[in-house]
C-alpha positions as CSV (number, residue, x, y, z in Angstrom):
1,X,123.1,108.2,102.1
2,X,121.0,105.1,102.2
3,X,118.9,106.5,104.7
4,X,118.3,109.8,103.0
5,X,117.5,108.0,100.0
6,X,115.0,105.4,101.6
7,X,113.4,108.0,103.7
8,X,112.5,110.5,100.3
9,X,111.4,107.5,98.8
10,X,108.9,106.4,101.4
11,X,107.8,109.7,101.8
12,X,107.0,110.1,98.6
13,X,105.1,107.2,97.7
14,X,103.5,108.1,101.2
15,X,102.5,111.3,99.8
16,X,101.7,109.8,96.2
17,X,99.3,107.3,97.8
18,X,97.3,109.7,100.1
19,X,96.5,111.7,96.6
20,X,95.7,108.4,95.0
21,X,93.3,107.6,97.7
22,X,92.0,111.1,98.0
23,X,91.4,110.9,94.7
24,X,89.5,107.6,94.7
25,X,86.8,109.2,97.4
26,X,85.6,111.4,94.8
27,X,85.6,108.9,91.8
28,X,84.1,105.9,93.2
29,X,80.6,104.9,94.2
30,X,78.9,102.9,97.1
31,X,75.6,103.1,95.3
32,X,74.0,105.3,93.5
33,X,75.0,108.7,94.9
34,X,76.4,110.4,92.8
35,X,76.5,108.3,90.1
36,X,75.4,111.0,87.1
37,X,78.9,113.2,88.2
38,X,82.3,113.4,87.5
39,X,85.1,113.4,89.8
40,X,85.9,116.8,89.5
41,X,82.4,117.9,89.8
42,X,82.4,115.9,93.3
43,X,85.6,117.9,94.3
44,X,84.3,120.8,93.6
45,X,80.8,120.2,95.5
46,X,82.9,119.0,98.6
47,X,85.5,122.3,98.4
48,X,82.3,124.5,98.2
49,X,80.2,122.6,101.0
50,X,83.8,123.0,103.3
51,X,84.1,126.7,102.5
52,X,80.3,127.2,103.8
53,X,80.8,125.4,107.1
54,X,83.7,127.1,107.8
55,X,82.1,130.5,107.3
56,X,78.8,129.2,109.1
57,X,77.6,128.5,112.9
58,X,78.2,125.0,112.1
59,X,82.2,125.3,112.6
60,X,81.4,125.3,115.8
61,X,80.2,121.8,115.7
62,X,83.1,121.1,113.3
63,X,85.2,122.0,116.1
64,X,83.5,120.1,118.9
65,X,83.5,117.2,117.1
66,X,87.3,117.6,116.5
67,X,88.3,118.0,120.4
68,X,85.7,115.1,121.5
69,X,85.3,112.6,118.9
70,X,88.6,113.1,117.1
71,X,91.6,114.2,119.8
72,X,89.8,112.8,123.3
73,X,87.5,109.6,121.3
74,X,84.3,109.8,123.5
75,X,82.8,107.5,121.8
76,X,85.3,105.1,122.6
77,X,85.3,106.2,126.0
78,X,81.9,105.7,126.7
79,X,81.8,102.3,125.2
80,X,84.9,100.5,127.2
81,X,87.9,102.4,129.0
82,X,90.3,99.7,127.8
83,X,89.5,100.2,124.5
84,X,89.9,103.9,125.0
85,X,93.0,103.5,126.8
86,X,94.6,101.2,124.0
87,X,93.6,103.6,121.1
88,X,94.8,106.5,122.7
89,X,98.0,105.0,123.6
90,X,98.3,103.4,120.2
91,X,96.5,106.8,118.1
92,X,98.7,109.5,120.0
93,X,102.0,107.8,120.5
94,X,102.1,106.8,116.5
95,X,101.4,110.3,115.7
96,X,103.8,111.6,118.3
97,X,106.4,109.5,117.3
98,X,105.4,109.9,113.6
99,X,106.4,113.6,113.6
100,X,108.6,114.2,116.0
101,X,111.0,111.0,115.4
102,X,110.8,109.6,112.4
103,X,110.0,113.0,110.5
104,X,112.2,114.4,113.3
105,X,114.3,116.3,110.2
106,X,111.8,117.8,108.4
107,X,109.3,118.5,111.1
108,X,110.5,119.0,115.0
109,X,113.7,120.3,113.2
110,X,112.0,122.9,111.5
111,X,110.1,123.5,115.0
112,X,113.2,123.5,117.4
113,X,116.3,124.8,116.9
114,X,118.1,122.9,119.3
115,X,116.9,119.6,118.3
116,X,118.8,116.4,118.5
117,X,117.3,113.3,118.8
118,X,119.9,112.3,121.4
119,X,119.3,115.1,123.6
120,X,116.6,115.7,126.3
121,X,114.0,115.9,125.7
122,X,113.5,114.5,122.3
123,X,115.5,111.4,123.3
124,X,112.6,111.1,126.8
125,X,110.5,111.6,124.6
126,X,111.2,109.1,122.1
127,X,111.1,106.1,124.1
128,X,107.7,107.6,125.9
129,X,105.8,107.5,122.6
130,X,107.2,104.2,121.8
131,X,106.1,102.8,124.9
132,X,103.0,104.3,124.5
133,X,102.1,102.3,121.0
134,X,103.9,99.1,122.7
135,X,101.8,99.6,125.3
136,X,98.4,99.8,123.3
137,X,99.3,96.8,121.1
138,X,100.0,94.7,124.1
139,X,96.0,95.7,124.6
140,X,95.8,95.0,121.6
141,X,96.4,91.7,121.5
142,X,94.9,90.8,124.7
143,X,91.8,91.9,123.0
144,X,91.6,90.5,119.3
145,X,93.8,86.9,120.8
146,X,93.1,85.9,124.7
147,X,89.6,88.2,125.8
148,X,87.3,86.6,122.9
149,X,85.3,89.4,122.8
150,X,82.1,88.0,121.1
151,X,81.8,88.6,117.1
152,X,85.5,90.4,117.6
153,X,87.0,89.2,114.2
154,X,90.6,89.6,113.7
155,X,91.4,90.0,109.2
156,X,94.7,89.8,107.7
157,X,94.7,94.1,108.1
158,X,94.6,93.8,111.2
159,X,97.3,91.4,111.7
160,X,99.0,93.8,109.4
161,X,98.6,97.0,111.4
162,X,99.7,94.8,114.6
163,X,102.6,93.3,113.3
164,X,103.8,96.3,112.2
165,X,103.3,98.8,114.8
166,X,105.2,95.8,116.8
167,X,108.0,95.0,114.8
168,X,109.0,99.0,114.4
169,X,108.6,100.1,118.3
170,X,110.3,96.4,119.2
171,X,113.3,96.7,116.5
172,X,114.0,100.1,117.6
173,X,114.0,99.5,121.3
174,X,116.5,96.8,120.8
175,X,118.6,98.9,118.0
176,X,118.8,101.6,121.2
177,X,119.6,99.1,123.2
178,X,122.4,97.4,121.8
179,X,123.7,101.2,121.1
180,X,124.5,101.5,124.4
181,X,126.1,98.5,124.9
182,X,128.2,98.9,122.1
183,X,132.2,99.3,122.2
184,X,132.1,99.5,119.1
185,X,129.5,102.4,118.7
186,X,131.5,104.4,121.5
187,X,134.7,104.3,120.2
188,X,133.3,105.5,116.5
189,X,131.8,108.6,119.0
190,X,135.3,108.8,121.0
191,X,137.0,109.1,117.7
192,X,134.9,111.6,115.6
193,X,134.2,114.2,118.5
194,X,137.2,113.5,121.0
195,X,139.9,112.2,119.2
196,X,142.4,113.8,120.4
197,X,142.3,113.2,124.1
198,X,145.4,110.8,125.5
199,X,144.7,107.3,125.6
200,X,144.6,108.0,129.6
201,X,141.3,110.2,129.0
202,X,139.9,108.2,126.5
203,X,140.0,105.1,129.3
204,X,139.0,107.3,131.7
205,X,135.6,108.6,129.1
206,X,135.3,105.0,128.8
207,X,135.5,103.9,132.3
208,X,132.4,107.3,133.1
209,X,130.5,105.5,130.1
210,X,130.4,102.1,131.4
211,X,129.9,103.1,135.2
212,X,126.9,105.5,134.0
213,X,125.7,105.7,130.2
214,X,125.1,101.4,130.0
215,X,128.6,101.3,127.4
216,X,129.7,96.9,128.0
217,X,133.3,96.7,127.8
218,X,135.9,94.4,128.1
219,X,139.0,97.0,128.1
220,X,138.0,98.1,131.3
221,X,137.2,96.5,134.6
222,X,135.3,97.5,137.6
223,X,135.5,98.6,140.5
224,X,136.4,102.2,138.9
225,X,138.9,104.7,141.0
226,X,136.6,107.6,142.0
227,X,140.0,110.1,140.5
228,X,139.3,107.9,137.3
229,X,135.2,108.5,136.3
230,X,135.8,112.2,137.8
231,X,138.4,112.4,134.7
232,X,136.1,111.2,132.6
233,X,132.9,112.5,133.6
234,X,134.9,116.1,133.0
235,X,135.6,114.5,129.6
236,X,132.0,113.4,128.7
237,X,131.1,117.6,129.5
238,X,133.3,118.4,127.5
239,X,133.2,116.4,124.0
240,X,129.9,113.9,124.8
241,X,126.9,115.9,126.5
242,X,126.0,118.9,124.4
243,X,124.8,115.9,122.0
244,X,124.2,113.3,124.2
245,X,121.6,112.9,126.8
246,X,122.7,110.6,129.7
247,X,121.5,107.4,128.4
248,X,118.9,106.7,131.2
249,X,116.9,109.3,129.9
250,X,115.6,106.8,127.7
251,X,114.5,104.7,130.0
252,X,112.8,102.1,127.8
253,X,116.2,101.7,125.9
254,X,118.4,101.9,128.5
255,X,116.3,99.1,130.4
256,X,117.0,96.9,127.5
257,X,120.3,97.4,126.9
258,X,120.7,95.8,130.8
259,X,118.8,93.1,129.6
260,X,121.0,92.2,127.1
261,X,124.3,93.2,128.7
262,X,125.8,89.4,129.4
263,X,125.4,89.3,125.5
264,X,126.5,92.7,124.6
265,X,130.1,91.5,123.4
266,X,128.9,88.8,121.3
267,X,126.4,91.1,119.6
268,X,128.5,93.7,119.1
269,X,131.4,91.7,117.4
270,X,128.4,89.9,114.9
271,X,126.8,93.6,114.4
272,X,123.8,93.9,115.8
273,X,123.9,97.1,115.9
274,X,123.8,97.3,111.4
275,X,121.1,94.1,111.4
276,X,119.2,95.8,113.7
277,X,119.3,99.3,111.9
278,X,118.0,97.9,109.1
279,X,115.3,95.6,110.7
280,X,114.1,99.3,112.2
281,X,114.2,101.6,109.4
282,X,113.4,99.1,106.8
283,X,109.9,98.5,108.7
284,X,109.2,102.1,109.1
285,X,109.6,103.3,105.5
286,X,107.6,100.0,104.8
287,X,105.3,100.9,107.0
288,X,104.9,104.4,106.2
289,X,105.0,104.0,101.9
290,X,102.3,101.2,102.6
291,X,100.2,103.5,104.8
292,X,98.0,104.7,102.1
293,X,97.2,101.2,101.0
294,X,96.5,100.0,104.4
295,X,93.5,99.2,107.3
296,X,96.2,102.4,108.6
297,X,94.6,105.0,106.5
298,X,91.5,105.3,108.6
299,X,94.7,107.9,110.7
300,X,93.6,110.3,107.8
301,X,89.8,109.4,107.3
302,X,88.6,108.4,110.3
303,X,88.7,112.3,111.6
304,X,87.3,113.4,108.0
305,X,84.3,110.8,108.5
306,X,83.4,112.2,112.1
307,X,83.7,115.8,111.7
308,X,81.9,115.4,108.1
309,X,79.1,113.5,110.3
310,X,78.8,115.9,112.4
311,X,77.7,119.1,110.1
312,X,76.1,117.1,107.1
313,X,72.2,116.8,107.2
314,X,70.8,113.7,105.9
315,X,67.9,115.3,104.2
316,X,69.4,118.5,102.8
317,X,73.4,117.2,101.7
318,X,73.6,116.8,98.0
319,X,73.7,113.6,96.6
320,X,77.4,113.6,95.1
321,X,79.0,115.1,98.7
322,X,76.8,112.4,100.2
323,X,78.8,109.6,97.7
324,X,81.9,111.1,98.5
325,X,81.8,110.5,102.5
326,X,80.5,107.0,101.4
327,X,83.9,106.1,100.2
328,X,85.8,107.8,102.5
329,X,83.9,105.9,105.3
330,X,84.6,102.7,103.7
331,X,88.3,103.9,104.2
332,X,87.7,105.0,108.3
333,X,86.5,102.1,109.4
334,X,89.1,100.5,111.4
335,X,87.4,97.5,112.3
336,X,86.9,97.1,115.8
337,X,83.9,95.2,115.2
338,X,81.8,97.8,117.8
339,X,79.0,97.5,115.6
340,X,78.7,93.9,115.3
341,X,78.4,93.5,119.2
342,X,75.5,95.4,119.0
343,X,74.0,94.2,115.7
344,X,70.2,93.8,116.3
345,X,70.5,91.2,113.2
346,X,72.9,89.2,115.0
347,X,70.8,86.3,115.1
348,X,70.9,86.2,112.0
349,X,74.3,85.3,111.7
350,X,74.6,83.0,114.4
351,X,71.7,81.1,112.6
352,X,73.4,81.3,108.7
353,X,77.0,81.5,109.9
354,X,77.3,84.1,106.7
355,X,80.2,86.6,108.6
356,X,78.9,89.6,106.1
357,X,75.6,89.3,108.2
358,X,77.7,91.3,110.3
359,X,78.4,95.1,109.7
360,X,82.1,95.0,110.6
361,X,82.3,92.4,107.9
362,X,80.5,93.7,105.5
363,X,83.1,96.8,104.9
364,X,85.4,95.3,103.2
365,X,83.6,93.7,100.5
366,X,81.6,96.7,99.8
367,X,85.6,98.7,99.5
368,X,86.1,96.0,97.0
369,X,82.8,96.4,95.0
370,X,83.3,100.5,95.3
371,X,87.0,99.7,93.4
372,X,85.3,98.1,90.7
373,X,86.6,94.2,91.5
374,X,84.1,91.7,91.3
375,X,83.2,89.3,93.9
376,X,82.5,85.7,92.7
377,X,79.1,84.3,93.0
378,X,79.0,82.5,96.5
379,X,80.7,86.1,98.0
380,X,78.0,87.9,96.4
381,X,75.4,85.9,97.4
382,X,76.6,86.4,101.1
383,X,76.9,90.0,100.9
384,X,73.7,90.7,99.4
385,X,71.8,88.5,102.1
386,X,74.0,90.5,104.5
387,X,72.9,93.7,103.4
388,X,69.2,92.7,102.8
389,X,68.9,90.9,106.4
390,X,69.8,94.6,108.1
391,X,67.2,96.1,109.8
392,X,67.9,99.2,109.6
393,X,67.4,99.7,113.8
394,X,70.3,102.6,113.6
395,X,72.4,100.9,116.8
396,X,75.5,100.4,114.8
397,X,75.7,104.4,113.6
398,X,75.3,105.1,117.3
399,X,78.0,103.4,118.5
400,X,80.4,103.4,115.8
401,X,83.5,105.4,117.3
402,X,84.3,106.4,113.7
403,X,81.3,108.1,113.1
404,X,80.4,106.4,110.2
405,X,76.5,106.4,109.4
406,X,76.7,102.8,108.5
407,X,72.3,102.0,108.0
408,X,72.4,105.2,105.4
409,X,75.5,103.4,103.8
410,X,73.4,99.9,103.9
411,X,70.5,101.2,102.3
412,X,72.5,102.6,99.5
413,X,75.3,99.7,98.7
414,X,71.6,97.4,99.1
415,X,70.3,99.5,95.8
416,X,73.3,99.0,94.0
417,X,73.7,95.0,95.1
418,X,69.9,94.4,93.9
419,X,71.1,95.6,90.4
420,X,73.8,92.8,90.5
421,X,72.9,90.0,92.6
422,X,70.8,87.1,92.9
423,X,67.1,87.9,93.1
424,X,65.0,85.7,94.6
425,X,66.8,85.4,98.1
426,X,66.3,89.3,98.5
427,X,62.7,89.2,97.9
428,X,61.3,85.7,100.1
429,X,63.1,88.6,103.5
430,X,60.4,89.7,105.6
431,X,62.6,93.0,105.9
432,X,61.8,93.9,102.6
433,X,59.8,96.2,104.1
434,X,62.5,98.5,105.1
435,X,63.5,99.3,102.0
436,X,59.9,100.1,101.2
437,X,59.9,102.6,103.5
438,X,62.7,104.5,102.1
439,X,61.2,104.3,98.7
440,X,61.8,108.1,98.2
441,X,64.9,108.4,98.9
442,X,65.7,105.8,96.1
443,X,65.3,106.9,92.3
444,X,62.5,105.9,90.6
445,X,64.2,104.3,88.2
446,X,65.8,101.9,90.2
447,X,63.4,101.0,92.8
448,X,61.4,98.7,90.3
449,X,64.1,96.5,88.6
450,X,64.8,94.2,91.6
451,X,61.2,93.3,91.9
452,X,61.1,92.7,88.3
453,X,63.7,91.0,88.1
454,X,62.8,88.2,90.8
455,X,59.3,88.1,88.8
456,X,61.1,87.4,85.8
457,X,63.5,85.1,87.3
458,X,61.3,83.1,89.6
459,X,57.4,83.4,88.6
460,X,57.4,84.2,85.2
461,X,56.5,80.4,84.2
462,X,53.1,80.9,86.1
463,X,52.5,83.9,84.4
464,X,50.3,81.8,81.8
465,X,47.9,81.0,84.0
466,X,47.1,84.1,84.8
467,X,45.8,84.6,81.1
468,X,42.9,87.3,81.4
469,X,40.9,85.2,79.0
470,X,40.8,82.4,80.8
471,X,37.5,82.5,83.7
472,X,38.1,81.8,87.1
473,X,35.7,82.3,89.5
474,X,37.2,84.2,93.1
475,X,34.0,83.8,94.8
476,X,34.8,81.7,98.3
477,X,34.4,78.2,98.0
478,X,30.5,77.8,100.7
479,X,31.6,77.2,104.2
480,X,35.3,77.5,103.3
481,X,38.1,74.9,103.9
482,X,39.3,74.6,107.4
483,X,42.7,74.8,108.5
484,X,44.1,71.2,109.5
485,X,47.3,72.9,110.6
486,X,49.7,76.0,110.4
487,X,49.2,79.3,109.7
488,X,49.5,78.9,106.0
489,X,45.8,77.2,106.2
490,X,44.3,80.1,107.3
491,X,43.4,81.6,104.2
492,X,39.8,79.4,104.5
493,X,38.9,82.4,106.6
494,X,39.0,84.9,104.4
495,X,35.3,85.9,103.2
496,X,36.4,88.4,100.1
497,X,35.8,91.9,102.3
498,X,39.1,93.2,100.3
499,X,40.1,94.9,103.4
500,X,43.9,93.7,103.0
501,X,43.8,95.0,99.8
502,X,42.7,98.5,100.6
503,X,45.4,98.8,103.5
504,X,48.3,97.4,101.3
505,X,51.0,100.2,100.2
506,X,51.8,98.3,97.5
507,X,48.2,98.7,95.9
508,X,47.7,101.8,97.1
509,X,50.9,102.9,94.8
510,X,48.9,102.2,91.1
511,X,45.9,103.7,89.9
512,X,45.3,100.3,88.2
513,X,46.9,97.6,90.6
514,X,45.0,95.0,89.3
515,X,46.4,95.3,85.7
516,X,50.4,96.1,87.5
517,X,49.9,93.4,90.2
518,X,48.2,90.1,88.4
519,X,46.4,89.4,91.7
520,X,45.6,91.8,94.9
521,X,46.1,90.0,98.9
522,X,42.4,88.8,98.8
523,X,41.8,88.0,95.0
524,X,45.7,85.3,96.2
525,X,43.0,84.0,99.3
526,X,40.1,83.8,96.7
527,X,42.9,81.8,94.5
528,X,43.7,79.3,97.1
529,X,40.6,78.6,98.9
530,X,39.7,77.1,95.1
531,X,42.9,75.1,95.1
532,X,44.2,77.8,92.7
533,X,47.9,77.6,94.1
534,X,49.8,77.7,90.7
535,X,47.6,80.8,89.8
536,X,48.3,82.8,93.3
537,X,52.2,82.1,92.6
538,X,51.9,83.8,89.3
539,X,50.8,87.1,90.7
540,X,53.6,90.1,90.6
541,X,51.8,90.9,93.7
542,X,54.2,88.4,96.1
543,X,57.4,89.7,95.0
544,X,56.2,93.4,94.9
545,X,55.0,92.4,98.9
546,X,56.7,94.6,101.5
547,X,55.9,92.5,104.6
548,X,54.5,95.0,106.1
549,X,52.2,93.3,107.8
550,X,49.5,96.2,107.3
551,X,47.0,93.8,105.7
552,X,47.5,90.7,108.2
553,X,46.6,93.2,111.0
554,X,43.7,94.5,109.6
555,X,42.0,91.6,108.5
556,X,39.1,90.6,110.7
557,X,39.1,87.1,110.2
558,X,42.9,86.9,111.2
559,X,43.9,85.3,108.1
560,X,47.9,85.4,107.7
561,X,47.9,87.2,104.7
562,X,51.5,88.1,104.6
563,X,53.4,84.8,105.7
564,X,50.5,83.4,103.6
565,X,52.4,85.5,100.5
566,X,56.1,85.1,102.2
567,X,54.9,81.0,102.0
568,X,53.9,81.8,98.0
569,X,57.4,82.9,97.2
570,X,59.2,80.0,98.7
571,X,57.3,77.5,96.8
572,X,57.6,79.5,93.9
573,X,61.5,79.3,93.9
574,X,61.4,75.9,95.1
575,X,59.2,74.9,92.1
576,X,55.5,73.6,92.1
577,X,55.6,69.9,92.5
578,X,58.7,70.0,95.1
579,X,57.1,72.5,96.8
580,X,53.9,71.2,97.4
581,X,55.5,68.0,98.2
582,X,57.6,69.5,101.1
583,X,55.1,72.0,102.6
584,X,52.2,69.3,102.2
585,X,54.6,66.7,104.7
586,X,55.0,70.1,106.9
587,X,51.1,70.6,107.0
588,X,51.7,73.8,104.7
589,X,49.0,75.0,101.8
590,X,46.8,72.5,99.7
């Protein structure tokens, strides 16, 4: 009764969390996709975009990507065979197990008439799919504890799934186990389904059962008459084996029940055999009620994500189906940090030690900003730098075995962290330029505010100086200062040909980019050749900079014009007197 009860109670706050988290996919937002619909609207567009694949040419890629990236894991495959090994062993001997043991009752039962989790060969099978996921977290560990597989970070999820996965295939090994050891579980079976045999046949069952099915017994002794185990092997045909495999068909549990035969009396008479049952089943409806919640779900989205991948067109999906396999990507990735190893910004972390540098790391603070939680202001910081150092170079989408397009998720949780976070640290990156180039793909509403913000935030008090009444003269100072050292000197060169400025994408954008801009690039070299530092920092034109170095290659006087402008912006947040103070000691602009 206890078990009934517990299992129908797992199961349905199994079933009540997989709506609650299909749910969430089409209410929340990593960016803005899909931001302007509801919920239902979002369903809706999905159901409908389904529907057409299915009665299109592209089911056949659906399908493909089912058999190869979903059931065999190519991906995985081509990228280590231990790996593939361990999450195949670990994928299909869950799943295995999942249905047709613990669901055993509801689904193989329903399947097979004659099933009986003690016969053959359900009761083979049950200790082959266990051994299967025992056998892939033993990888498992070896990987994530021992190998030190570079940037291979181990979270408290994925301790979680581990430990778990560990403590269920483990418990119920050893509840097996001590099963068949038990006197005191064979003579509950002698009683119920032979009962009344003469206490000669019941010794003599008993006698078969410890020569052959693993049974520990003090009552009897060995060695066994060969009159006596023919007596009771005729005994255990009769009452025991049309429900009863012989017990070294399970020959993971029948194993350990040897192994823990010297102790089998002493366990029996303390009950093992009702601590253990708990320790087992207690784990697995943990396990499966906290699925939903869990690093576990990506069972369920992991396959949505790759097979969604596979048929959805970048260009032509519709903005809200395009949100909705946002979220459930945040929900597939399982974490096995594939795309950090190959992280072209890797650097990056290994020089500012900030983990979300990382695109394995950056997952699950993005699942936490998509639920509406807020990080606190040193967590945000870290995950908008780790989102704005991405360059966008595609390699972790490539090899992500979950299929998740992870630089079309970056560019659109980047939008949505630029409304909310810091600034100026986003704007002094050189890869600004990136998100420059993917202008139109970003409403025009929102592309501007993170440039005016930093403007507002940083530069605004030099705006005064850039006061149209006030006369300054941008003619070139006659011969020009010379460079004493660093690039940043190298403005001297410039002679006013405005060639920077007619290549810049940025002032090729206004029809007035003087009056939008303060400054253009060779009016800021004009500026500083004149000693007009304060006055270069409070052009708009520095934060608006893409560093797309289109204006530095097309100069023919080889002036720096864009680390000239990247320089501007750091001495503009660092403040005018502490920044010339520090950049004059480092030989930088005058």
């Amino acid at each position: 009764m206890v078990f009934t009860v517990s299992l129908y109670a797992s199961l349905i706050i199994f079933f009540l969390g997989l709506i609650y988290r299909g749910g969430t996919w089409f209410q929340r937002e990593a960016g803005f996709y899909g931001q302007k619909m509801s919920a239902s609207e979002r369903f809706f567009s999905a159901l409908k975009s389904m529907l057409a694949v299915i009665f299109s040419a592209k089911i056949v890629r659906l399908l493909q990507a089912f058999v190869l990236d979903v059931l065999l894991q190519r991906k995985i495959l081509k990228e280590s065979v231990l790996r593939w090994a361990m999450h195949m062993l670990i994928f299909w001997g869950f799943i295995l197990l999942l249905f047709m043991h613990a669901l055993g009752r509801i689904v193989t039962d329903a399947l097979f008439s004659n099933y009986e989790p003690t016969l053959n060969p359900y009761f083979f099978l049950r200790d082959l799919f266990g051994l299967m996921v025992l056998a892939g977290v033993v990888v498992a560990v070896i990987r994530r504890f021992f190998l030190k597989i570079p940037r291979l970070m181990t979270s408290s999820m994925d301790k979680y799934a581990i430990g778990i996965l560990a403590v269920i295939i483990l418990s119920g090994f050893l509840l097996s186990g001590v099963k068949i050891t038990s006197k005191t579980e064979f003579s509950d079976m002698a009683e119920e389904y032979a009962g009344w045999l003469s206490q000669e046949e019941l010794r003599a069952l008993e006698s078969y059962w410890v020569s052959d099915q693993g049974l520990v017994s003090s009552d009897v002794t060995r060695p066994f008459a060969a009159d006596v185990l023919d007596q009771g092997k005729q005994a255990h045909e009769s009452y025991c084996a049309y429900c009863h495999a012989p017990a070294k068909s399970a020959f993971a549990s029948y194993s350990t029940g040897k192994i823990l035969s010297p102790a089998a009396g002493a366990m029996d008479r303390a009950g093992f055999v009702g601590i253990l049952w708990y320790i087992h089943f207690l784990s697995c409806f943990i396990g499966l009620a906290y699925l939903p919640f869990s690093k576990m779900l990506h069972i369920f989205s992991t396959p949505i994500t790759i097979m969604a991948n596979a048929v959805m067109d970048e260009k032509k999906s519709k903005p809200e189906n395009v949100a909705t396999r946002q979220i459930i990507e945040l929900d597939a990735c399982t974490h096995c940090c594939t795309c950090s190893l190959y992280c072209s910004a890797m650097m990056g972390y290994e020089a500012r030690q900030n983990t979300y540098i990382l695109p394995s790391e950056k997952i699950a603070p993005l699942k936490a900003l998509a639920a509406g939680r807020d990080l606190n202001e040193a967590e945000t910081r870290a995950i908008v730098e780790g989102i704005y150092l991405c360059t966008n170079c595609d390699r972790c989408t490539v090899v992500c075995p979950s299929g998740i397009n992870l630089r079309q998720l970056w560019l659109n949780a980047r939008e949505r962290l630029l409304q909310q976070g810091p600034a100026e640290p986003l704007v002094l990156s050189q890869l600004s330029f990136v998100r420059g180039l993917n202008r139109k793909k970003t409403p025009a509403d929102i592309y501007p505010l993170p440039l005016e913000k930093a403007d507002n935030a940083v530069s605004a008090k030099y705006r005064p100086l850039l006061d149209p009444d006030r006369s300054i003269d941008l003619t070139p100072p006659a011969g020009g200062q010379q460079p004493t050292s660093g690039f940043e000197n190298t403005f001297s060169y410039c002679f006013g040909c405005q060639n920077c400025s007619t290549v810049c994408p940025v002032v090729g954008n206004y029809e007035d980019p003087q009056e939008q801009l303060g400054l253009l690039p060779h009016q800021i070299m004009c500026s500083l050749g004149l000693g007009l530092t304060e006055t270069a920092m409070g052009a708009k034109m520095i934060w608006d900079c893409l560093t797309c170095y289109q204006c530095q290659e097309h100069c023919p006087q080889n002036v720096n014009v864009t680390d000239i402008l990247y320089e501007l912006k750091y001495m503009a947040v660092a403040g005018v007197d502490e920044g010339r103070q520090n950049h004059d000691q480092a030989g930088g602009l005058r």
